[in-house]
N, C-alpha and C positions, 0 to 999 in steps of 0.2 A: 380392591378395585375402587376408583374416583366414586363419589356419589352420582356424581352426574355424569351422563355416557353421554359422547359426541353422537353430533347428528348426521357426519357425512364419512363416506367411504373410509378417506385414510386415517381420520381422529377414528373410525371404528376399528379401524383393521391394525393403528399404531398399536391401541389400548391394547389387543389382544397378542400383540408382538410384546409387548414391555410386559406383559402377564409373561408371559412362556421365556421371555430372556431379561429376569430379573436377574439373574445371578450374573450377567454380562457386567455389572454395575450401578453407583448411587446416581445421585442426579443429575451431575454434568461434569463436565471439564473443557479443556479451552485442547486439549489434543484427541482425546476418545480415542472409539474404538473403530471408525472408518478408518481405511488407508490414506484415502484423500480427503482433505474436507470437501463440501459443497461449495466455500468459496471460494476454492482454487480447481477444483474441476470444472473444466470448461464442456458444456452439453448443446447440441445446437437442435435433438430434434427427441420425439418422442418414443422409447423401443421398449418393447416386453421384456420378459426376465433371463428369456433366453436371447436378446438379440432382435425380435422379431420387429417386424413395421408394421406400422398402425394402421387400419381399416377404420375411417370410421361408420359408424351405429346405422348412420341416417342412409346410407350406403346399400345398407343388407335388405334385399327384397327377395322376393317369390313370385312364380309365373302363377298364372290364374289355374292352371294343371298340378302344380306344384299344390297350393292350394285347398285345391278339391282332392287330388291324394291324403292330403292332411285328414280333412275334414270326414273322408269315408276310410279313415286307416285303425280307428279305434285304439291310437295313442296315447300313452299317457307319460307324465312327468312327475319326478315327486321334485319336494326343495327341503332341504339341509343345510343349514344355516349353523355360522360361530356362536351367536347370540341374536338376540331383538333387540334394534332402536329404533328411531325415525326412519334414519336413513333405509335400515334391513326393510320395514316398510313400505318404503317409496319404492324398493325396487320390485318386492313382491308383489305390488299393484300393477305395477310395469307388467312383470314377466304375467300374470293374469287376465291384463286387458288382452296382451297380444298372444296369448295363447288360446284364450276364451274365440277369440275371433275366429280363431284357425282350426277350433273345435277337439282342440287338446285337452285331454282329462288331467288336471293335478290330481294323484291321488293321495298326497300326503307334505304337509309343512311343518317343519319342526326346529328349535333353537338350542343350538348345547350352551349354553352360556358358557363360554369360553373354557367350556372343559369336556378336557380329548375322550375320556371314556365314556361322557354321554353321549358326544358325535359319534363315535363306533357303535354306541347301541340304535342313536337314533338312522343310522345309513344300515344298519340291520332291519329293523321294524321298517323300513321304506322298501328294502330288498322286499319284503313278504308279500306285497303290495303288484311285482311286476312291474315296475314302470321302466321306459324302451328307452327313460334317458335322465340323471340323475342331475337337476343344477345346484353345486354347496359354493361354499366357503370354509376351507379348512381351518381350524382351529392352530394347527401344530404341522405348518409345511413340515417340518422337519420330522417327523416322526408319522406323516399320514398318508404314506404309500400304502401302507401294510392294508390300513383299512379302506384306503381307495381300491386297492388290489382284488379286495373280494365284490364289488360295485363289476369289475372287467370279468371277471369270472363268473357274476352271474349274467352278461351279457348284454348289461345297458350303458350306454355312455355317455361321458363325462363332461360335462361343462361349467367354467371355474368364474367364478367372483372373484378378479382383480391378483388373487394368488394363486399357487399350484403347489401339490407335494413335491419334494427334495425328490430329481430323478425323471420327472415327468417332463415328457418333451409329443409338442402339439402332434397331432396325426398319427401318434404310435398310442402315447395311455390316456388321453383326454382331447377333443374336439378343440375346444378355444377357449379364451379366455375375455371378460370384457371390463373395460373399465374405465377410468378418469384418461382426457389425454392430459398426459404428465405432465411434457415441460410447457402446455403451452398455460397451466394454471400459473408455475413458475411466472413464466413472463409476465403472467397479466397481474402476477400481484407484484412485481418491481415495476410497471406502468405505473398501478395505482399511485405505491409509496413516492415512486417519484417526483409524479403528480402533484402531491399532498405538501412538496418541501420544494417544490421550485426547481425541481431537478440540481439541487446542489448539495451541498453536507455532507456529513459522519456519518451512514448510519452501522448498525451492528445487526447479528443475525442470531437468530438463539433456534439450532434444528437437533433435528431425530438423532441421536447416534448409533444409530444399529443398520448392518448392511443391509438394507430392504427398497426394492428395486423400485418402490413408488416415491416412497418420503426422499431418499434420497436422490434420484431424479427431477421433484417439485425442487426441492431446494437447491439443485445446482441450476437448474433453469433460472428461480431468482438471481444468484449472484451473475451467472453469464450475464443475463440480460443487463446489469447494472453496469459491467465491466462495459461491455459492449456500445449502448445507447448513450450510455450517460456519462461523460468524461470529470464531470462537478460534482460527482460523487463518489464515493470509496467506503468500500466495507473495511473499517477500519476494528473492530471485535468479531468475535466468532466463536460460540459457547455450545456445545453439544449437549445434549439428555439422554437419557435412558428411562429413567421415570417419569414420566408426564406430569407425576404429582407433587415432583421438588422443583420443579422451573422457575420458582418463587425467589427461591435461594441462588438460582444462577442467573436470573437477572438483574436481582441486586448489586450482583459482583460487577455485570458489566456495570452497570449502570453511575458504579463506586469509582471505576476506572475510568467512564467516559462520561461526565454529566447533560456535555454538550450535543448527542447524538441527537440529528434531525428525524431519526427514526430507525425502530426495529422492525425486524421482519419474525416471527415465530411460525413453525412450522404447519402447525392445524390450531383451531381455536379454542380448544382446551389449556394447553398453554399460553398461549394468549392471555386467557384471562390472568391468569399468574403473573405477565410478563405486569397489564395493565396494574395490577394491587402492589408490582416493586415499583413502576412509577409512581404512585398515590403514595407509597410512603415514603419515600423520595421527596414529596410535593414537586414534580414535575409534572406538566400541563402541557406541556408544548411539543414532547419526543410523541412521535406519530406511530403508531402501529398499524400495521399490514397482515394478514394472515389468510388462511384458506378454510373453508365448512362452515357452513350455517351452526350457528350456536348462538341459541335466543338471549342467553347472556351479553356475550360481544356484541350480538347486533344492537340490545338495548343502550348498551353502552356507547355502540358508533351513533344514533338517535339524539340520544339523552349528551352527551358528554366532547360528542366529535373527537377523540383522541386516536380515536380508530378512525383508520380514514376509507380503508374500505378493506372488502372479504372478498375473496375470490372462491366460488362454489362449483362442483361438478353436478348434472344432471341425474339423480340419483334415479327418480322415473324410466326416463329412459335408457341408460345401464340394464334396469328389468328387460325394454323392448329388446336389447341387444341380446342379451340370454335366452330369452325365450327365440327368437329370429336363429340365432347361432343352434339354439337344440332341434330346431324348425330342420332347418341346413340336412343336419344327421338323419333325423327320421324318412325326410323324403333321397336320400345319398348322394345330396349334394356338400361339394369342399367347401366346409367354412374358412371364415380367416383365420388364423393362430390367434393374433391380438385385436383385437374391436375396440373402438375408446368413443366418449361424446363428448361435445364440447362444455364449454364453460360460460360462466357469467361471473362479473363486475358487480357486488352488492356495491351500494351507497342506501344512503339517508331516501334519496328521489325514486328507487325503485325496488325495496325489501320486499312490498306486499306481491309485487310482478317476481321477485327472486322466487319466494317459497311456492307460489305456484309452477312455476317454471322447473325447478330443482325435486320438491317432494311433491308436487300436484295436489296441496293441499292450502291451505290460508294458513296465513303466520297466526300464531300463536295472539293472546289476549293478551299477555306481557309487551310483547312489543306493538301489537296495536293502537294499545292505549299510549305509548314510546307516542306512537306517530301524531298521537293529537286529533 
């Protein structure tokens, strides 16, 4: 695993996709393993894994009966998490403030660090506990019915962090699901880049290759919108990953092919940073980068260096309020939405320290503090 773990939704949830489907492939290639690429699928709106339409977060309320049923129902929730970062953080603050209010008991939180047999012990030990409604993040969609299955058997339900087990479909094996609105991160990180180049030039895109219905939705969002908006522009490269941690060596390649590119796009900002270290060796100064999640790295970087021109981030705090709201929904037997998403913000240099409050509800970091002078 990277030494350093991203801080937001899909660099957490990529990292533990590229753990479980290494054997998919090395670090990149220019054809992969999607059917389509993202630069030539065309996406115009935001949809869940099955299809679904999107609710947003801000949306989801409760009647003042609702409420006070909560509050005199002596419910409780546990959380079951992939692992711990920032991000897993910000949302379990989230899902805490708004359930504390509503007088919901957590009886238990717990991290499998990206591995499936501690998640099945730790959704065991939660079982023992009683709780009327279970919110994780599964480690291994692919293989985590089995142990969601005993979660429905013993009678509490289910509400998902941005993914779902292989199988599970809303209002039969789990409540909802809540998370980033997709494409409209997409778009706003092809605003930024555009922005940063005059709306004109070369640029190249360095994304996820693995079928996954988030990364790969961000990143067709970017290229549509470029096709779309910006007629003086053209994704003219397009280099897929599998490993987060070789993106060094596939942006070199483009980089070899294209010296002239007005700018890259990389998928979350862990790569990112890889993409910035093949420009440095390079000595190129001037190709722009664009990307998605807070990572105090990148950001000291867009600060300190301007090469980054900006970060497009999801609301990680609030993600929490939607989970905890959406388990809210079940307990009193009211229909949640299938898919819940919250919006997004535009990091720059002028508004970091308002990002990380806004995104993790917490102060940036003393790294980039000190960045900001």
């Amino acid at each position: 695993m990277p030494a350093k773990r991203p801080l937001a939704l899909t660099a957490f949830l990529a990292v533990l996709l590229a753990l479980v489907l290494s054997a998919c492939g090395g670090g990149g290639s220019s054809t992969g393993a999607s059917e389509e690429s993202p630069a030539e699928k065309t996406v115009t709106k935001t949809e869940g894994p099955n299809g679904e339409k999107p609710v947003q977060v801000s949306s989801l309320s409760l009647s003042p009966e609702e409420e006070e049923k909560l509050k005199e129902g002596d419910y409780k929730v546990a959380l079951v998490w992939a692992a711990n970062a920032p991000f897993t953080e910000a949302v379990q603050s989230g899902v805490e403030e708004e359930l504390g209010n509503l007088g919901v008991e957590i009886t238990s939180s717990s991290h499998a660090e990206f591995n499936t047999s501690k998640e099945a012990s730790d959704l065991k030990a939660a079982l023992a506990k009683s709780p009327d409604v279970v919110i994780s993040a599964p480690v291994d969609p692919s293989t985590a019915a089995t142990m969601y299955d005993e979660v429905r058997k013993a009678g509490a339900e289910l509400v998902f962090l941005s993914t779902v087990p292989e199988g599970y479909e809303p209002g039969k094996q789990y409540v909802g699901i809540v998370t980033d609105d997709l494409y409209t991160m997409g778009a706003m990180a092809a605003e930024a880049l555009a922005e940063s180049v005059g709306e004109e030039g070369e640029i190249g895109m360095i994304n996820y290759n693995i079928p996954y219905y988030v990364t790969n939705q961000r990143d067709a969002a970017f290229a549509s919108t470029i096709r779309k908006k910006y007629p003086k522009m053209e994704i003219v490269a397009e280099s897929g990953f599998t490993d987060p941690t070789k993106v060094q060596e596939v942006a070199q390649g483009m980089i070899a092919q294209h010296p002239n590119l007005a700018g890259i796009y990389a998928s979350w900002a862990e790569p990112a940073e890889q993409v910035l270290a093949a420009l440095r060796a390079a000595k190129n100064s001037t190709t722009k980068v664009v990307t998605l999640d807070l990572n105090d790295t990148v950001v000291t970087d867009m600060i300190k260096e301007g090469q980054v021109a900006a970060i497009v981030v999801d609301k990680a705090f609030e993600i929490g309020t939607g989970l905890a709201r959406v388990a809210a929904y079940s307990l009193v037997g009211k229909t949640a939405p299938a898919f819940s998403v919250v919006g997004s913000i535009t990091v720059t240099p002028e508004n970091v320290e308002e990002a990380y409050e806004e995104s993790l509800h917490k102060s940036a970091p003393s790294t980039v503090l000190e960045a900001l002078g």
